[in-house]
C-alpha positions as CSV (number, residue, x, y, z in Angstrom):
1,X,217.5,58.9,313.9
2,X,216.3,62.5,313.6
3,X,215.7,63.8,310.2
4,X,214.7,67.4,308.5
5,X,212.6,67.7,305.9
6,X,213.8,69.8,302.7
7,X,211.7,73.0,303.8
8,X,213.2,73.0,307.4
9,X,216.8,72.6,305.6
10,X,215.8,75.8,303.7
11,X,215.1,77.3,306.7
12,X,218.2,76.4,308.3
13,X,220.0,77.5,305.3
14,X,218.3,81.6,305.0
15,X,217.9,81.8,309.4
16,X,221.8,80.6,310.1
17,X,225.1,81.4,309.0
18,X,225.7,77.6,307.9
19,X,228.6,76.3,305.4
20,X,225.9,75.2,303.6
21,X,223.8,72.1,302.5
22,X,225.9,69.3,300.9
23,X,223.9,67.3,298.5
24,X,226.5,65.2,296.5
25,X,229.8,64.8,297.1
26,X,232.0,68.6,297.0
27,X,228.8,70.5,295.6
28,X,226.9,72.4,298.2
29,X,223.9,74.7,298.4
30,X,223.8,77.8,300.3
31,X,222.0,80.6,300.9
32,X,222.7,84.6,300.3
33,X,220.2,87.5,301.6
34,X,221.3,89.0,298.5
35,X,221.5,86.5,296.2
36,X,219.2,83.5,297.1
37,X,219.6,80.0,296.6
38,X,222.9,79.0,295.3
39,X,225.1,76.3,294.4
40,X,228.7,75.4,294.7
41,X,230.0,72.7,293.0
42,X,234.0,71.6,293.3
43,X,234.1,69.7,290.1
44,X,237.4,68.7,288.0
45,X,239.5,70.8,290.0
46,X,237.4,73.9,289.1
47,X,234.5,75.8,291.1
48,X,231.5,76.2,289.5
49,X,228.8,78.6,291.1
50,X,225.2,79.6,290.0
51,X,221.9,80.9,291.1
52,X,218.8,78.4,291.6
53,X,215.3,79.2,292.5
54,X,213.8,78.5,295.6
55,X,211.9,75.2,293.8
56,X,215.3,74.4,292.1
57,X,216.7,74.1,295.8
58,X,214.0,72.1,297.2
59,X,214.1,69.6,294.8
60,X,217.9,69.4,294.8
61,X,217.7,68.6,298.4
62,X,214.8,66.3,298.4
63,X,216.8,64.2,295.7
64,X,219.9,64.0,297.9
65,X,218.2,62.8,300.8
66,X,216.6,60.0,299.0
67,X,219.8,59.3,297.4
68,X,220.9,58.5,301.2
């Protein structure tokens, strides 16, 4: 089994046009040229999206994948 490391999922995330990085269940982080990091969460029927910093991201993926 082949896995990426959080960095190279950033990288992923700001080098391709991706649907984005799901780390839980309907809440996905993405990635804007204009915007940065970002989050999408589909919670309670209701969208929910905000900015995160580049260390918020990392750590929001690296506690995902241990989660799996």
């Amino acid at each position: 089994m082949v896995t990426m490391t959080a960095k190279e999922i950033m990288a992923d995330l700001m080098n391709k046009n991706t649907g984005g990085f799901f780390y839980k269940e309907n809440c996905r982080i993405n990635f804007s040229s204009i915007y940065g990091f970002y989050c999408k969460d589909y919670i309670n029927g209701k969208i929910k999206t905000y900015n995160v910093s580049d260390i918020e991201a990392e750590n929001i993926i690296i506690a995902s994948c241990k989660e799996n």
